[in-house]
C-alpha positions as CSV (number, residue, x, y, z in Angstrom):
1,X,142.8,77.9,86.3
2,X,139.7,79.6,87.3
3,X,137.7,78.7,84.1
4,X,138.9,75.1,84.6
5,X,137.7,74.8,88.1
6,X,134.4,76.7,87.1
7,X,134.0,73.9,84.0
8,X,134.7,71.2,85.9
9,X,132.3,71.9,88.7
10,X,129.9,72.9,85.8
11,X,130.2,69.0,84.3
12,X,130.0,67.4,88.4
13,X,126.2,69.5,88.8
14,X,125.7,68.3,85.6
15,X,125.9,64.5,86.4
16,X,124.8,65.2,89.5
17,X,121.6,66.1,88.5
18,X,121.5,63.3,85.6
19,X,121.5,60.5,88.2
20,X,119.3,62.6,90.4
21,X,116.2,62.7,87.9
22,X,117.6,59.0,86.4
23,X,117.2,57.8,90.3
24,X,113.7,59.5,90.1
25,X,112.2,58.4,87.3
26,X,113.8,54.9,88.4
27,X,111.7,54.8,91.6
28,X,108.3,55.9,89.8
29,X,109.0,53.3,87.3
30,X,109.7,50.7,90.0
31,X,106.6,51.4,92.2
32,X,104.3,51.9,89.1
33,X,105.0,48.1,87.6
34,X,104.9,47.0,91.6
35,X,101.5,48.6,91.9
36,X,99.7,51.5,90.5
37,X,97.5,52.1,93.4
38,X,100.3,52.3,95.7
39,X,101.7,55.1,93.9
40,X,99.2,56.9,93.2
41,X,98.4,56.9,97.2
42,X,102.0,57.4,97.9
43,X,102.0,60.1,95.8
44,X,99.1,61.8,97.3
45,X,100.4,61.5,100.8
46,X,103.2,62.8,99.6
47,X,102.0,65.9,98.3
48,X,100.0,66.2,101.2
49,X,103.2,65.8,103.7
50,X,104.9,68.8,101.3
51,X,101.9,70.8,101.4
52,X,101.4,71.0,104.7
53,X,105.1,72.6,105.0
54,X,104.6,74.9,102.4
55,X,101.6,76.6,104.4
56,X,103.8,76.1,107.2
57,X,106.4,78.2,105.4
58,X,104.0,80.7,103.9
59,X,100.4,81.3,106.4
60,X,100.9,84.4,108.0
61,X,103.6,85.2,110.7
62,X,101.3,86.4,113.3
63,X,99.4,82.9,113.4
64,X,102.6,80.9,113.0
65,X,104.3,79.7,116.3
66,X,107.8,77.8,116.6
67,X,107.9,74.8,114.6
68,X,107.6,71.5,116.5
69,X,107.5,68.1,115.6
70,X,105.4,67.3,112.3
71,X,105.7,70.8,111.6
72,X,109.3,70.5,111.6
73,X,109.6,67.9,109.7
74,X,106.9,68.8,106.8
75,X,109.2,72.2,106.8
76,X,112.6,70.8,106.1
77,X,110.9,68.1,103.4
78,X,109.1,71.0,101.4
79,X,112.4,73.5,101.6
80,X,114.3,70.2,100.3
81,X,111.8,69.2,97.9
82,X,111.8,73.0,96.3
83,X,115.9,73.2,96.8
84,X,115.9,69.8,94.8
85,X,113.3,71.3,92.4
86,X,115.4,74.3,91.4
87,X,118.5,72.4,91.3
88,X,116.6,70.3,88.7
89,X,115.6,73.2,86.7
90,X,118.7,74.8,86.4
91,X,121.1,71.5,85.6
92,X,118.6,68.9,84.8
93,X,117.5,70.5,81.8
94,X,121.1,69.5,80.2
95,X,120.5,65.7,80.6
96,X,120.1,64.9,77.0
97,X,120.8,61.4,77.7
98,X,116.5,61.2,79.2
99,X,115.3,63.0,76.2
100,X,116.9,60.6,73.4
């Protein structure tokens, strides 16, 4: 029962993570044919927003005060963005269906 449960929930990540990266490549397709320059500014700001939470994760302790508004928020969308990231690498490599 164990190894069914285990296989099961194996399959569910799986899928999961298909129509994760399907949904993703969806919304880069869909801004790039609405416009080019929009996404690539989009996805500059975006980096930008995750970048400043990952120094905000990683500068050193000593310097780093409680986290408070933007900081907050550019915190929890870089440790989502990485948690997403890993998920992807670990059940988003079996999507054979996007390689085809």
């Amino acid at each position: 029962m164990e190894t069914v449960g285990e296989a099961i929930a194996e399959v569910v990540l799986g899928l999961l993570a298909c129509a994760l990266l399907a949904g993703l490549a969806l919304i880069a397709y869909m801004s790039w044919s609405f416009s080019p320059r929009l996404t690539v500014a989009g996805a500059g700001l975006v980096s930008l927003f995750l970048a400043h939470g990952a120094w905000r994760i990683f500068r050193d302790p000593a310097k780093a005060r409680g986290h408070r508004g933007l900081a907050a928020v550019t915190t929890a969308a870089f440790t989502l963005a990485a948690v997403t990231g890993v998920f992807l690498v670990f059940y988003g490599t079996g999507c054979g269906c996007l390689w085809k």
